[in-house]
C-alpha positions as CSV (number, residue, x, y, z in Angstrom):
1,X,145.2,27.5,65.0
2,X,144.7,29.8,68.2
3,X,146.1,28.1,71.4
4,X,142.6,29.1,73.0
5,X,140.8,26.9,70.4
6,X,140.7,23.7,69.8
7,X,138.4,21.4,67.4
8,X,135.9,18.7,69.3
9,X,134.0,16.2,67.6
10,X,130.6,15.1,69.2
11,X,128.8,12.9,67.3
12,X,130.0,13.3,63.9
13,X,129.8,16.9,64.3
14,X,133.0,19.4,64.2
15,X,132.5,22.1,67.1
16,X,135.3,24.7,67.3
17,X,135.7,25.6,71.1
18,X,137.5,28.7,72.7
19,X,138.6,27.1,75.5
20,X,138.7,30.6,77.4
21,X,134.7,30.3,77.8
22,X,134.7,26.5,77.4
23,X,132.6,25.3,80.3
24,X,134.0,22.1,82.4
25,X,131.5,19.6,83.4
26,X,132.9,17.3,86.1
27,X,131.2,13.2,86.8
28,X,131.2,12.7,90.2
29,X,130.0,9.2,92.0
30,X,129.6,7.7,95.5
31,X,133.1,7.6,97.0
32,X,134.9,10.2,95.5
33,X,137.3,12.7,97.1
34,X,136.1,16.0,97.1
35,X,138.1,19.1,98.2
36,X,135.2,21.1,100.0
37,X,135.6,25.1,99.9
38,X,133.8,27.6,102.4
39,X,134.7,31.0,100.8
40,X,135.6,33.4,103.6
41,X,136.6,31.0,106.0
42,X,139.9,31.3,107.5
43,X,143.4,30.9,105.8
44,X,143.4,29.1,102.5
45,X,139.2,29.8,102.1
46,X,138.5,27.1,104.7
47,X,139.2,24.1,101.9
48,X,138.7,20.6,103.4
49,X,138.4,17.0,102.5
50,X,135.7,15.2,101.8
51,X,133.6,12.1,100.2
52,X,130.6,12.2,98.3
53,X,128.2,9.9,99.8
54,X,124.7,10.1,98.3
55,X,122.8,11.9,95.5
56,X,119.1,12.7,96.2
57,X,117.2,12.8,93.5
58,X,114.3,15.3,94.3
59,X,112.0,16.2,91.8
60,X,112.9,20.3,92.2
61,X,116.2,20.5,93.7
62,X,118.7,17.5,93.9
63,X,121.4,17.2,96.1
64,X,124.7,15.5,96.7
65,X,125.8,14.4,100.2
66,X,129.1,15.1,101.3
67,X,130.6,13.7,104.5
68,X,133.1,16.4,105.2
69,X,136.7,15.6,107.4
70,X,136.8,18.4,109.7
71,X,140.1,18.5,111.7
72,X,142.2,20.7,113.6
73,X,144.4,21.3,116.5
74,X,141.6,20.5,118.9
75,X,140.6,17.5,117.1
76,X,139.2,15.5,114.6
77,X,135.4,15.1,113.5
78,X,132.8,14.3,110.4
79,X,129.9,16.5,109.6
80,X,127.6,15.8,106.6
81,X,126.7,19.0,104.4
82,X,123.9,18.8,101.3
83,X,124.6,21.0,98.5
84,X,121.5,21.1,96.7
85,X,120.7,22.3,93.2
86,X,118.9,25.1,92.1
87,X,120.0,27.7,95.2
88,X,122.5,29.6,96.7
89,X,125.0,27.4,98.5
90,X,127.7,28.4,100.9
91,X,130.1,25.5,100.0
92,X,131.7,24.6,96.8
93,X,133.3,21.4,95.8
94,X,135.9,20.4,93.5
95,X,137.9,17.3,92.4
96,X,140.0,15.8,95.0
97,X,143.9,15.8,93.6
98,X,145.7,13.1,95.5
99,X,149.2,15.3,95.4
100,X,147.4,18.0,96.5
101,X,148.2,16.9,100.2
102,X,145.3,18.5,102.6
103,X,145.7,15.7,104.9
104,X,147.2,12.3,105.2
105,X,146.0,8.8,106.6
106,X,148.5,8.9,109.4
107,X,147.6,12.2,110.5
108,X,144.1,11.4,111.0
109,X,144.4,8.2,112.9
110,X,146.9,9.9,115.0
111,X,145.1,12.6,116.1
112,X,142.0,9.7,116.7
113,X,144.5,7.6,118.5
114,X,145.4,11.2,120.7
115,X,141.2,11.8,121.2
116,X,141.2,8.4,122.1
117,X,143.6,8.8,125.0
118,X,142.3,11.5,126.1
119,X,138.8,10.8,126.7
120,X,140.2,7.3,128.3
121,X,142.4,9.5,130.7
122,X,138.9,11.3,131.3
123,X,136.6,8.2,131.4
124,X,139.8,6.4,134.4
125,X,139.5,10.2,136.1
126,X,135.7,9.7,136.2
127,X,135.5,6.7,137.8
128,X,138.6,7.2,140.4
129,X,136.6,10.5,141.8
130,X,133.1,8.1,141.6
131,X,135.2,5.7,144.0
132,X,136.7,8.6,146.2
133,X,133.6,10.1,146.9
134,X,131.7,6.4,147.6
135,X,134.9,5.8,149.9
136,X,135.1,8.7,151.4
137,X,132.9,11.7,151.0
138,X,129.6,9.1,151.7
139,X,131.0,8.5,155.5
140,X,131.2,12.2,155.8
141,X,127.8,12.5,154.7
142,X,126.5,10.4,156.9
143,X,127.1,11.7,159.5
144,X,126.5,15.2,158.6
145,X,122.8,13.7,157.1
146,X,120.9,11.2,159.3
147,X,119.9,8.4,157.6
148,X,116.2,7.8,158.5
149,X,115.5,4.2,159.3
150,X,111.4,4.3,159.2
């Protein structure tokens, strides 16, 4: 038999398949990993993680949900993209193959822990200038502004 055929039985039926033109149907559910491809977008076609998180059902054109990790030197976020049936979408999605390796766990949370820090460092900056300038800046402008007592 040719290597690019091969004999499937579906109920009761024989079918002889070239697997060449064979298409693949994939079953996706709520909560599986998805690799996410934007064609034309950066090195490696712009392929990120992602989880399938809702099918909508519309009558015309249904969809499937897909909260997307989108990571990089500057940080780490989530946005939600809708692929939806029946037109042209600009993002592809395949299985997610755990060896595959676009990410790991500890990578994530330490680049969350690093955000984290950061905007804390921010958040302690903000309120040490906010005390500065109600120390210091208000005696200034008091007497550069008359307070009118009326």
């Amino acid at each position: 038999m040719d290597e690019n055929k091969r004999i499937v039985e579906i109920d009761g039926i024989k079918v002889e398949v070239d697997l060449r033109t064979a298409k693949i149907i994939d079953h996706y559910k709520i909560g599986d990993p998805v690799r996410v491809l934007h064609p034309g977008e950066g090195y490696g076609c712009g392929i990120k993680a992602g989880v399938i998180v809702g099918f909508c059902e519309f009558e015309k054109n249904p969809a499937i949900e897909i909260l997307e990790l989108d990571y990089d030197y500057s940080g780490t976020n989530f946005k939600t993209i809708t692929i939806i049936g029946g037109q042209e979408n600009k993002v592809q999605i395949a299985p997610y193959d755990k060896f595959e390796g676009i990410f790991s766990q500890s990578d994530i949370v330490t680049k969350f822990d690093r955000e984290i820090q950061k905007k804390e460092l921010e958040l302690s900056d903000l309120k040490l200038k906010k005390k500065y300038f109600i120390d210091e800046f208000s005696k200034a402008f008091e007497q550069i502004v008359p307070i009118n007592d009326d």
